[in-house]
Each structure stands twice: as structure tokens, then as C-alpha cells.
C-alpha positions as CSV (number, residue, x, y, z in Angstrom):
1,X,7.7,15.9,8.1
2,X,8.7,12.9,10.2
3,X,12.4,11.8,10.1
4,X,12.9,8.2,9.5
5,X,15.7,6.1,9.1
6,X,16.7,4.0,5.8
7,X,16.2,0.2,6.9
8,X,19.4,-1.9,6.3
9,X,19.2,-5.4,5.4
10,X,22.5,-6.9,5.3
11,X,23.0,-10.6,5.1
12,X,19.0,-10.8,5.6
13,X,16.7,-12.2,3.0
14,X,14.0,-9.5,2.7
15,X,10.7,-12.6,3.3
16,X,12.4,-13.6,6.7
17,X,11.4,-9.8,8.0
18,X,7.7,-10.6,7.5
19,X,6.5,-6.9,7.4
20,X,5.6,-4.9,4.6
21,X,4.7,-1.4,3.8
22,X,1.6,-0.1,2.4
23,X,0.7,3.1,0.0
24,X,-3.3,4.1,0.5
25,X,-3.3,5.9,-2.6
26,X,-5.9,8.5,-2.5
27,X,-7.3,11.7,-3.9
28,X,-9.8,14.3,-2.9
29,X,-13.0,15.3,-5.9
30,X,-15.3,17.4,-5.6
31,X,-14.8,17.0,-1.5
32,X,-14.9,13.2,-1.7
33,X,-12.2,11.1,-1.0
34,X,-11.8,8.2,-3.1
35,X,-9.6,5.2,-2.5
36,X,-7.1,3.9,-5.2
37,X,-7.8,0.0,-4.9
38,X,-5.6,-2.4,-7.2
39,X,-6.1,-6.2,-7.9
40,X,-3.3,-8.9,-6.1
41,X,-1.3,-11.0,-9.3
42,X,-2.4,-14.2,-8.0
43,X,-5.6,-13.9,-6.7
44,X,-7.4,-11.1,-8.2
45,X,-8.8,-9.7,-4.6
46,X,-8.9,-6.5,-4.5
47,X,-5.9,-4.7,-2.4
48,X,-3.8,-1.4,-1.9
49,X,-0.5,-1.7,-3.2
50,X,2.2,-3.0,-0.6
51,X,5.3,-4.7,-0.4
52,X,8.8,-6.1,1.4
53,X,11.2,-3.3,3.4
54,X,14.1,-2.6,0.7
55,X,17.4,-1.7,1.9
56,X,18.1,2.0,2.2
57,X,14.9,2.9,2.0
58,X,12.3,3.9,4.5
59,X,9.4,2.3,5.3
60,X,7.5,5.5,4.0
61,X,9.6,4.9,0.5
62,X,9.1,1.7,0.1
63,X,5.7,2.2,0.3
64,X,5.9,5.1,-2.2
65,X,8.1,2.9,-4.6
66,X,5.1,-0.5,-4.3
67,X,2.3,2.1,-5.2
68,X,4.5,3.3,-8.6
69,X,5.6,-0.3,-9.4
70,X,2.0,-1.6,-9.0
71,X,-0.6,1.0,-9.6
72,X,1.5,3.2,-11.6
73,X,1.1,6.3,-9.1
74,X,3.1,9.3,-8.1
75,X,2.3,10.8,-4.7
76,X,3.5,12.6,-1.5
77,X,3.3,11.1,1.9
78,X,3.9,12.7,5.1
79,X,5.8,9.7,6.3
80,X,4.0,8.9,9.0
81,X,2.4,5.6,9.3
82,X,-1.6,5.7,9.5
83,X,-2.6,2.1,10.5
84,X,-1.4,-1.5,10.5
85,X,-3.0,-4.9,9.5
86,X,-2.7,-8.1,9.4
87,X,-3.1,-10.8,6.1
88,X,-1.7,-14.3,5.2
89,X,0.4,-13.9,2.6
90,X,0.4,-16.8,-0.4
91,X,4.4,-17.6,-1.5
92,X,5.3,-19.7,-3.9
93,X,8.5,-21.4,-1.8
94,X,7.5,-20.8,1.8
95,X,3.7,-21.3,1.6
96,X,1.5,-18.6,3.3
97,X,3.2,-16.6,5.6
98,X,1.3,-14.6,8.4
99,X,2.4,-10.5,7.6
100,X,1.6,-7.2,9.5
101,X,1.4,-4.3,7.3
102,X,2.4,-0.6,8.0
103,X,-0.2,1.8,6.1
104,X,1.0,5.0,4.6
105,X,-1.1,7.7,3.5
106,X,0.0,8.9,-0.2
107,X,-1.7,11.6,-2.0
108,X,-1.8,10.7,-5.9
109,X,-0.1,13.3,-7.6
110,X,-0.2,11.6,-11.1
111,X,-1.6,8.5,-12.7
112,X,0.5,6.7,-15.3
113,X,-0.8,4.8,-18.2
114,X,2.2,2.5,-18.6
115,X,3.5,1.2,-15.3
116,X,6.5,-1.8,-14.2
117,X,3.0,-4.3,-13.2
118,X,0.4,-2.8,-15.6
119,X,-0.3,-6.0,-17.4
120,X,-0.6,-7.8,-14.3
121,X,-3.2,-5.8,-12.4
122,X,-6.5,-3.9,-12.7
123,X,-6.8,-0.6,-10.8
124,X,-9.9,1.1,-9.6
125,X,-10.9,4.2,-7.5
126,X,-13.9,4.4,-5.1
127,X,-15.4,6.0,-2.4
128,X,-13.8,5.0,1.6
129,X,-16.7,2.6,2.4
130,X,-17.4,0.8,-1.1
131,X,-13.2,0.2,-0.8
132,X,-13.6,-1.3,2.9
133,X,-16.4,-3.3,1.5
134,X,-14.0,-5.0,-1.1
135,X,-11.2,-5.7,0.8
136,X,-10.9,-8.7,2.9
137,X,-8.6,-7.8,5.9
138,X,-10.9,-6.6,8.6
139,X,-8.5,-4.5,9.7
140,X,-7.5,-3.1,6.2
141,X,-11.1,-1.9,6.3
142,X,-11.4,-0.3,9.2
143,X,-8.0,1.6,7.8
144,X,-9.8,2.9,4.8
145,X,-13.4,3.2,6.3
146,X,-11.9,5.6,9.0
147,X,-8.9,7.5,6.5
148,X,-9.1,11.2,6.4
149,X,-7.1,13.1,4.6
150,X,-7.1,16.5,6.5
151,X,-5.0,14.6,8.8
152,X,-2.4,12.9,6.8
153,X,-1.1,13.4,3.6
């Protein structure tokens, strides 16, 4: 396990940080990995759940606490981060603003039914390639095309 420190955000607005943290949900059947993909609020595109450092948390946690709050999953992550990419992100006050996201690996423990976004999202799970085929970010992609689990989890 890799030791990180909690981020602190004192007299910061989280937005003006510009990075966010990533969960790639995933779980292993029958000896194939499949890729928990969930839809974005606004646009429907099809993403993996990620959000805005929160204070006292690590990056790994925050990740953990967006996949839970989003996708309604329970998991264990190693802490390590797996990947980072790029996306515009659409806000409602600033307009888009251009984000890097840190990826982190979490192996789905348990699905919930009920969930703090579940009437606001569809989740699915496929295979590593159909799930780089439906996301946009190229670099997302090459994340999920290339994941393997034996590594990180």
C-alpha cells in the first residue's frame, strides 16, 4: 500500500484546482475483466466516475468516495494512480474548463441498488475494448484499453 497524504484545501475553492480524481471500477468474470462505465448528468456520454480533490481526503479516496456517490460501488484500491487524462469540463458558472484526471484502479466489491446519484445516471459494465470504444477522451481509452488488473487493484 502506497502512503498518501490527505489534500488540504483551505481558503481555496475546490474548481480553481482543476484536477480531479478518477475510480475505474472494475471486476474480474470468468477471467474477463469488465469495465464499470456510468453516464455524465448533463450529457449522457458515457464516463467512469470522477470528481474534485476534497479536503482531508486523498486523491485515492476521493476517487473511492465519486465511484459510491455516482455508480453506487464499494471497492478497494491500492492507492496508486494508473493513468492520467485530459477532458474539457462543461460548468454551469465558469463555462468549460480544461481538467487532467488522475485514474485509480478500484476493484468492485459490492454493487448498490440505491445510490446518492442513482436517478441521475445509467450504469453499465463491458469488456476493456467495447468501454475504450465508448468513451471520448483518447487518452481515457488508451487507460481502459491497456488496464490490467494483475497489476493494480
Amino acid at each position: 500500500m502506497i502512503k498518501q497524504l490527505p489534500i488540504s484545501l483551505p481558503g481555496g475553492r475546490k474548481s480553481d484546482v482543476r484536477s480531479q480524481f478518477a475510480a475505474l471500477c472494475y471486476r474480474v468474470r470468468k477471467k474477463k475483466v469488465q469495465i464499470l462505465l456510468i453516464t455524465s448528468r448533463n450529457t449522457k456520454r458515457w464516463i467512469v466516475p470522477k470528481g474534485w480533490p476534497m479536503d482531508g481526503k486523498t486523491p485515492a479516496e476521493s476517487a473511492a468516495i465519486e465511484a459510491w456517490e455516482e455508480a453506487g460501488v464499494r471497492g478497494q484500491s491500492d492507492g496508486r494512480c494508473i493513468g492520467i487524462f485530459s477532458y474539457s469540463k462543461e460548468t454551469d458558472t465558469q463555462g468549460e474548463l480544461p481538467c487532467l484526471a488522475m485514474v485509480f484502479a478500484v476493484e468492485v466489491t459490492s454493487l448498490a441498488d440505491v445510490y446518492p446519484e442513482v436517478s441521475e445516471r445509467k450504469r453499465t459494465w463491458v469488456s476493456r475494448k467495447r468501454a475504450a470504444k465508448m468513451v471520448e477522451e483518447p487518452e481515457l481509452a488508451r487507460i481502459l484499453l491497456d488496464f490490467d488488473p494483475r497489476f493494480y487493484g
